[in-house]
TORPA-4810 file (N, C-alpha, C, O; in nm, 3 decimals):
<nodes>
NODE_1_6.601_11.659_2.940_6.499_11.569_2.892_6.566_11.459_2.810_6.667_11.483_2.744_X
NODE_2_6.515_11.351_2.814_6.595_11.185_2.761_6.424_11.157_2.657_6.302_11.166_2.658_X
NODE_3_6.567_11.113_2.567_6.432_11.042_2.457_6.377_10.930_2.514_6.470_10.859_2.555_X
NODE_4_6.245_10.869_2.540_6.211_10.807_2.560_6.272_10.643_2.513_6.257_10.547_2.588_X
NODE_5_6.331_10.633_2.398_6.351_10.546_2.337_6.451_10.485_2.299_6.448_10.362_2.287_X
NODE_6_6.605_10.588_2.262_6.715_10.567_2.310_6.793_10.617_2.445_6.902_10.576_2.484_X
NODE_7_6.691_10.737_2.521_6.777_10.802_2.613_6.877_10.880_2.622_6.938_10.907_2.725_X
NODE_8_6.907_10.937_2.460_6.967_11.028_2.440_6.874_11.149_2.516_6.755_11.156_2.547_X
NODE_9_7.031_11.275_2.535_6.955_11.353_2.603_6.954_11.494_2.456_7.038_11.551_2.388_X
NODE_10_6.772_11.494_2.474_6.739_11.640_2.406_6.727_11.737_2.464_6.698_11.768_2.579_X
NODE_11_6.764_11.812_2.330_6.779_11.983_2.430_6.600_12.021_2.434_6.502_11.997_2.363_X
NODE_12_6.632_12.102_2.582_6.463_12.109_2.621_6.480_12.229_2.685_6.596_12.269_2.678_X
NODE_13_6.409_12.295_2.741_6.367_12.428_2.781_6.228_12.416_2.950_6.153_12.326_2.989_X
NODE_14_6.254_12.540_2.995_6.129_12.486_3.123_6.026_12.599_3.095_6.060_12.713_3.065_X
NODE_15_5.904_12.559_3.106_5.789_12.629_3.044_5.774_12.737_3.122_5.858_12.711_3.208_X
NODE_16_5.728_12.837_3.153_5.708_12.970_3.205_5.635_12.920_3.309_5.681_12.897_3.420_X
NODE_17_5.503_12.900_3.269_5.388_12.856_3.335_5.381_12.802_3.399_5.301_12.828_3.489_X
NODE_18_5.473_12.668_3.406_5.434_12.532_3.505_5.588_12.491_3.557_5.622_12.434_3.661_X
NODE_19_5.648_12.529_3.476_5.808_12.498_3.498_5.854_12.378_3.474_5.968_12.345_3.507_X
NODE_20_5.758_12.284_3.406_5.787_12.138_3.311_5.844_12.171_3.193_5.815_12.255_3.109_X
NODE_21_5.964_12.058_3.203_6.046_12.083_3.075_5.987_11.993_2.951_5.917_11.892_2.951_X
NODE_22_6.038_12.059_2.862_5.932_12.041_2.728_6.079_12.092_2.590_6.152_12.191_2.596_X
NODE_23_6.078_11.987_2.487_6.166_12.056_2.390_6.161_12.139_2.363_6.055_12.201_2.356_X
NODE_24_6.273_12.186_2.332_6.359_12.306_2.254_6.282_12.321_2.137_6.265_12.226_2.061_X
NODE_25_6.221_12.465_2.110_6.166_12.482_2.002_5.972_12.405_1.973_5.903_12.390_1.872_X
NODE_26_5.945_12.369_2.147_5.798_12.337_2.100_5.729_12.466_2.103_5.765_12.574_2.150_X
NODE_27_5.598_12.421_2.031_5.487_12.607_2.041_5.415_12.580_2.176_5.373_12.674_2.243_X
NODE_28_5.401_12.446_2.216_5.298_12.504_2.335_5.375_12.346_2.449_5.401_12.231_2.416_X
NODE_29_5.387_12.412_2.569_5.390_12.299_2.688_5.323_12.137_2.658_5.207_12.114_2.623_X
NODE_30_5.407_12.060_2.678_5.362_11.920_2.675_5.276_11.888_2.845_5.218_11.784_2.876_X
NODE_31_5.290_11.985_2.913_5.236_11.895_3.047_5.109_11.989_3.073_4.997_11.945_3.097_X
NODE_32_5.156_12.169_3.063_4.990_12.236_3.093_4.930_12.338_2.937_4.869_12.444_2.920_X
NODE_33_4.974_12.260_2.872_4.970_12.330_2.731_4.991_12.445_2.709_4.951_12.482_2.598_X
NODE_34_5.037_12.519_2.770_5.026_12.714_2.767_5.147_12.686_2.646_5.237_12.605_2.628_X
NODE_35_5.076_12.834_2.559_5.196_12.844_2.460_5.323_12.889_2.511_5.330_12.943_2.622_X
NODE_36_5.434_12.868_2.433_5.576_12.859_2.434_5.584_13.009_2.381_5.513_13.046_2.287_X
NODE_37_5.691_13.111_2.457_5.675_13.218_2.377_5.817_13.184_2.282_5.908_13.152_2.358_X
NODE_38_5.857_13.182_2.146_5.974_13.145_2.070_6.026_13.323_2.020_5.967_13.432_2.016_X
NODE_39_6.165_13.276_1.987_6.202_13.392_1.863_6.151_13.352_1.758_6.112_13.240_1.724_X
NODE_40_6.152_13.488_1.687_6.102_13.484_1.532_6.255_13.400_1.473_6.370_13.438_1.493_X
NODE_41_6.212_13.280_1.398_6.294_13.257_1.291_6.289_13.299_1.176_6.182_13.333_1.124_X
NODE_42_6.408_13.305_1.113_6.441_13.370_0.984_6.423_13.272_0.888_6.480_13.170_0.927_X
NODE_43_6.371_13.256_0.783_6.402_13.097_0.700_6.229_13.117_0.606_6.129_13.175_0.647_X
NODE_44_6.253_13.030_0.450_6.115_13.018_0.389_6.008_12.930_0.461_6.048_12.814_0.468_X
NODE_45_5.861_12.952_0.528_5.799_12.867_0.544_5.744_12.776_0.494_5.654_12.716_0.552_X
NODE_46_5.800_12.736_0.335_5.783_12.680_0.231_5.884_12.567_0.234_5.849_12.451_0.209_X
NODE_47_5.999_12.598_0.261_6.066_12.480_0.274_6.059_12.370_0.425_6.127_12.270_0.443_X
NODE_48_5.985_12.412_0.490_5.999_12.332_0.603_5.920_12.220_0.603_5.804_12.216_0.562_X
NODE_49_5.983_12.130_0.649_5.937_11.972_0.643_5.837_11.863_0.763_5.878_11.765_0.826_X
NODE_50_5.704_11.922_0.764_5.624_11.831_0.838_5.648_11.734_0.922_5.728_11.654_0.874_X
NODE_51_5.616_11.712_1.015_5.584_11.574_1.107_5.586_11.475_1.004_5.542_11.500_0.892_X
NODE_52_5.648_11.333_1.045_5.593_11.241_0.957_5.491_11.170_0.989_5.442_11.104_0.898_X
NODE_53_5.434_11.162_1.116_5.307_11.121_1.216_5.203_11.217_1.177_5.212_11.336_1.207_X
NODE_54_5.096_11.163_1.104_4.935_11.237_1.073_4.921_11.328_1.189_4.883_11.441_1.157_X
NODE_55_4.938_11.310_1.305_4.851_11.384_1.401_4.936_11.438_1.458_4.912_11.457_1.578_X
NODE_56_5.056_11.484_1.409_5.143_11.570_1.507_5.169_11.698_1.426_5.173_11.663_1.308_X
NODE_57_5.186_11.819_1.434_5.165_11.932_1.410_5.312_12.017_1.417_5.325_12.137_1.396_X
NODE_58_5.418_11.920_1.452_5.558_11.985_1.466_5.577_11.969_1.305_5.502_11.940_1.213_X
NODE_59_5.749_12.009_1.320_5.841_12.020_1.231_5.963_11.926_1.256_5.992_11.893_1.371_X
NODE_60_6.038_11.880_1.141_6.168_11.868_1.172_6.253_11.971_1.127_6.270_12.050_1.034_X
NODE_61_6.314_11.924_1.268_6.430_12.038_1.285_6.572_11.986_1.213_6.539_11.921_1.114_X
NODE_62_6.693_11.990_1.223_6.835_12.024_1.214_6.874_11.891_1.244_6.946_11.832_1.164_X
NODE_63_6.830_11.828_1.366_6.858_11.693_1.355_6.789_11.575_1.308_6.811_11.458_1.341_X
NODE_64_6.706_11.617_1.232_6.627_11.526_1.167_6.527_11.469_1.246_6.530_11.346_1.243_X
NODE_65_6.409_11.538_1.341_6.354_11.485_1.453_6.217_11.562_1.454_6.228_11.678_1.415_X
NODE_66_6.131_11.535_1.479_6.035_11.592_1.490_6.027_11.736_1.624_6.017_11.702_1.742_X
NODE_67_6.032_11.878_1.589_6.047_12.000_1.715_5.882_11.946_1.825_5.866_11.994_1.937_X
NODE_68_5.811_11.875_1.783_5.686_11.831_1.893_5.706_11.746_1.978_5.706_11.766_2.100_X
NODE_69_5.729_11.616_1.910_5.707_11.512_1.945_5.847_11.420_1.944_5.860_11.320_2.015_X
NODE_70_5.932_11.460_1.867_6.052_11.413_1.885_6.059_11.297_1.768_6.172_11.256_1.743_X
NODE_71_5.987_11.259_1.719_5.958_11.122_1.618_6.081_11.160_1.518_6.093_11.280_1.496_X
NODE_72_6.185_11.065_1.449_6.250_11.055_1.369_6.213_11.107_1.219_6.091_11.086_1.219_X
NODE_73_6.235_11.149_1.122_6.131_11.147_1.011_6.187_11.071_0.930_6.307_11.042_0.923_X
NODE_74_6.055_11.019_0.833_6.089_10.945_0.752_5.997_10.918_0.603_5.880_10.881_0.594_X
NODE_75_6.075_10.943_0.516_6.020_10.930_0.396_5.887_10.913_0.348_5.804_10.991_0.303_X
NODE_76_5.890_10.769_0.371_5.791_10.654_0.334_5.672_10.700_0.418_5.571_10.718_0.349_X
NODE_77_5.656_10.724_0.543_5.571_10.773_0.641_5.456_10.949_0.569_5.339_10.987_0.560_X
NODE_78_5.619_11.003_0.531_5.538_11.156_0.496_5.459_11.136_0.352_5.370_11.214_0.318_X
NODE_79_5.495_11.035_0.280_5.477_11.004_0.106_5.511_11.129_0.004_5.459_11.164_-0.102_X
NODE_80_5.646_11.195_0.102_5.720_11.260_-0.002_5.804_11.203_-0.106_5.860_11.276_-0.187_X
</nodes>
């Protein structure tokens, strides 16, 4: 899967269900929505850092990126 925007390539995974690839680490399919089955991660759910987009429901991950939607994060956006 290629970011839409630079075309870097993200790591992505193929959904059970439909066999559309969809990032690494989403909860549910971007093309037939069925949930993603994940491992349990280890880590506080307290420290983890929101979408910076109102209406997106991911996380950033490790590379500083949104695990949904892929969006960059950014400060000013989250009003952390």
């Amino acid at each position: 899967m290629k970011c839409p925007r630079c075309e870097e390539k993200l790591p992505s995974i193929l959904c059970r269900e439909c066999n559309g690839e969809i990032l690494e680490k989403s909860r549910f399919c971007s093309w037939c929505g069925h949930p993603v089955i994940a491992e349990v991660e280890d880590g506080d759910f307290s420290s983890r850092i929101l979408c910076s987009d109102g209406n997106c429901i991911g996380v950033i991950n490790e590379q500083g990126v949104c695990n949904a939607c892929g969006k960059p994060f950014t400060k000013e956006a989250s009003g952390s």
